[in-house]
Each structure stands twice: as structure tokens, then as C-alpha cells.
Backbone as CSV, one residue per row, in Angstrom:
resi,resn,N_x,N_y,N_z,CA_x,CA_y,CA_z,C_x,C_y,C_z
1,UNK,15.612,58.807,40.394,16.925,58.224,40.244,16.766,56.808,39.680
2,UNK,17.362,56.374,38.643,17.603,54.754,37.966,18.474,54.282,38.543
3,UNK,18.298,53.161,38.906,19.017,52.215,39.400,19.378,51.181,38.551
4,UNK,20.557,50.653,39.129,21.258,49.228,38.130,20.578,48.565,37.700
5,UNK,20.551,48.140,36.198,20.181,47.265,35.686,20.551,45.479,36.218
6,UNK,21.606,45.703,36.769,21.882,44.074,37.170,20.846,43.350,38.632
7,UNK,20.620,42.406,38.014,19.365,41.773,38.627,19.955,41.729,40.150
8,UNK,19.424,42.205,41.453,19.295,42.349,42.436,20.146,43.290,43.350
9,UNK,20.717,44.423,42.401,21.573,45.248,42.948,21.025,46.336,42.731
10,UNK,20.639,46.986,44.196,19.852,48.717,44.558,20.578,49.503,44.101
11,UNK,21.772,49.507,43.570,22.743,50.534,43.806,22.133,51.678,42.923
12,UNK,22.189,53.271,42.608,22.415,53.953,42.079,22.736,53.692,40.449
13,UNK,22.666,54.054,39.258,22.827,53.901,38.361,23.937,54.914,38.257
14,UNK,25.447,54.900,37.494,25.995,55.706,37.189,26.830,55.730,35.872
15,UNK,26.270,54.807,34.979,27.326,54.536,33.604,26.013,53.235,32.782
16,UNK,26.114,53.958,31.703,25.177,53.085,30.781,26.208,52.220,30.010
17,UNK,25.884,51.279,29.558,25.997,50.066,28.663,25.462,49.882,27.667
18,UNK,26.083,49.933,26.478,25.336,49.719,24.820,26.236,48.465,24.292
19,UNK,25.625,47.539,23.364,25.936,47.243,22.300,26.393,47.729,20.838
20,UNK,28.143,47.806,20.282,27.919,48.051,18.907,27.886,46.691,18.322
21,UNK,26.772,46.434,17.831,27.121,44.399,16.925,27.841,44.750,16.019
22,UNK,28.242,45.762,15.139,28.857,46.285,14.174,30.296,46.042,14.139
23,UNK,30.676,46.123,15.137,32.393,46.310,15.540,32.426,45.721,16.834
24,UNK,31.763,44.443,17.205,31.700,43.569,18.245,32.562,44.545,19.212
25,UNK,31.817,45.760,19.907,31.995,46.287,21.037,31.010,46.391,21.919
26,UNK,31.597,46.826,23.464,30.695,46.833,24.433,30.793,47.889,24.812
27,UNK,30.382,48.715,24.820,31.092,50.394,24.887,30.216,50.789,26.422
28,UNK,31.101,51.680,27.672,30.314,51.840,28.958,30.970,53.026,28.799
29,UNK,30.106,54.318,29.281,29.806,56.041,29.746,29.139,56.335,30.505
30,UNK,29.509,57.273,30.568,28.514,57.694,31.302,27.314,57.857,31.069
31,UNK,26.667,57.544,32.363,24.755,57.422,32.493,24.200,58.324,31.212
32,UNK,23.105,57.907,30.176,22.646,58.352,29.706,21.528,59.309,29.973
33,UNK,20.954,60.365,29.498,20.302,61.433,29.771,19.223,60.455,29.929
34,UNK,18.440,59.606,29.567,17.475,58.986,29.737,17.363,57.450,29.510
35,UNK,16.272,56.677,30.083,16.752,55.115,30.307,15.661,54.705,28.558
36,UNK,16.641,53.858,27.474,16.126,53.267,26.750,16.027,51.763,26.748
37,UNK,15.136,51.400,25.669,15.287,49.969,26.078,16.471,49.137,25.739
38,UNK,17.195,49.673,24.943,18.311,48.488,24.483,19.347,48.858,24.993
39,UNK,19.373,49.438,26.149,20.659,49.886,26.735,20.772,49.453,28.028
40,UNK,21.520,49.509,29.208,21.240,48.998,30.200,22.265,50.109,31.354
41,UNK,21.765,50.601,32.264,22.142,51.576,33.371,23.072,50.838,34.538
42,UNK,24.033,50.692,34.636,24.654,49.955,35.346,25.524,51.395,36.909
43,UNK,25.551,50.546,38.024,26.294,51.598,39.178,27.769,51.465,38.778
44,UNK,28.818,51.942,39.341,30.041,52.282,39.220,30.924,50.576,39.553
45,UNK,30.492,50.174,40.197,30.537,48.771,40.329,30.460,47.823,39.209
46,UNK,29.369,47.799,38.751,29.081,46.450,37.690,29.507,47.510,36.614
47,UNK,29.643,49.103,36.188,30.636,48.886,35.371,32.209,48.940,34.725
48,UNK,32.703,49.121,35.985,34.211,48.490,36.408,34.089,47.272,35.914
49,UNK,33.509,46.444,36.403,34.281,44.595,36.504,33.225,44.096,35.145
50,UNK,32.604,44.880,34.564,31.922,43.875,33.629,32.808,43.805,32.195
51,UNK,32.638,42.422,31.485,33.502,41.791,30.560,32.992,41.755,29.260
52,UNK,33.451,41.677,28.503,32.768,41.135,27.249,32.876,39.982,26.613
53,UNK,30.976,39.367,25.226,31.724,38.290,25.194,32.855,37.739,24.379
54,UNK,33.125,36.557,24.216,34.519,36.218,23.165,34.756,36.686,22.266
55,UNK,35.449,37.028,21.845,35.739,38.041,20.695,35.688,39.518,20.673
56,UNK,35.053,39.803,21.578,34.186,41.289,21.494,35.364,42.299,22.464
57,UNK,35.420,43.550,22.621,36.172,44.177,22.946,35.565,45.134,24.219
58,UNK,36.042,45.751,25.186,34.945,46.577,25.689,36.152,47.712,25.705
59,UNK,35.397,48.984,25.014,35.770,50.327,25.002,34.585,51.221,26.272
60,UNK,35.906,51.646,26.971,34.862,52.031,28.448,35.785,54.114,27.906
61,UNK,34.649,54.920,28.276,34.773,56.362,27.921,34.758,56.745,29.473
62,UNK,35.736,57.545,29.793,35.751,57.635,31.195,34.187,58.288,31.790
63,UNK,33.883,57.954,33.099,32.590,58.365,33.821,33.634,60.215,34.358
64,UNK,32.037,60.963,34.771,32.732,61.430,35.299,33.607,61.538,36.853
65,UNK,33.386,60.623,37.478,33.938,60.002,39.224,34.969,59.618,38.539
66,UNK,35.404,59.129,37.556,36.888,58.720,37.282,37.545,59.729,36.176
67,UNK,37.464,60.664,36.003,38.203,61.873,35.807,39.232,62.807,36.803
């Protein structure tokens, strides 16, 4: 099991985090089939409340717990 990428939180991993620099998005889904490096595994927690920066937009694809 992967756990959160955010520095000091055990939780479970359940929704990955990518960068598009292309179209200044922050796009969050569900957990990816496998952990890469430029991506980051976040729990249901950090990715609810996480933001993007200025300018940038965050397009979140529903998980499946929020279906």
C-alpha cells in the first residue's frame, strides 16, 4: 500500500496529483496504477483541501469514494 506523499502524513494514498505546465493545471484522480516520479499520491484528505498556484486552475476527476 502507498502512502501520502505529504511530508509527515501515514495516511493511505487514495488520489494522485499531476502537473499539466501546458494549461497551468493541477489535475487530482484517482490513485494511479503505479507510483511515478513526477507525480505525487496524496490520501483523500490532502486531496480535498489542496490548492493551486496563482494563476493555475485545479481540475479534480471524481475519486471513486466520491461517486
Amino acid at each position: 500500500m502507498r502512502r501520502c506523499s505529504k511530508t509527515g502524513c501515514q495516511s493511505p494514498a487514495r488520489a494522485t496529483l499531476t502537473y499539466n505546465y501546458a494549461d497551468s493545471q493541477v489535475v487530482i484522480g484517482p490513485l494511479a496504477q503505479r507510483a511515478e516520479p513526477h507525480i505525487y499520491d496524496l490520501c483523500l484528505d490532502h486531496a480535498r483541501r489542496i490548492t493551486a498556484p496563482l494563476g493555475w486552475e485545479v481540475l479534480r476527476v471524481p475519486l471513486p469514494d466520491e461517486q
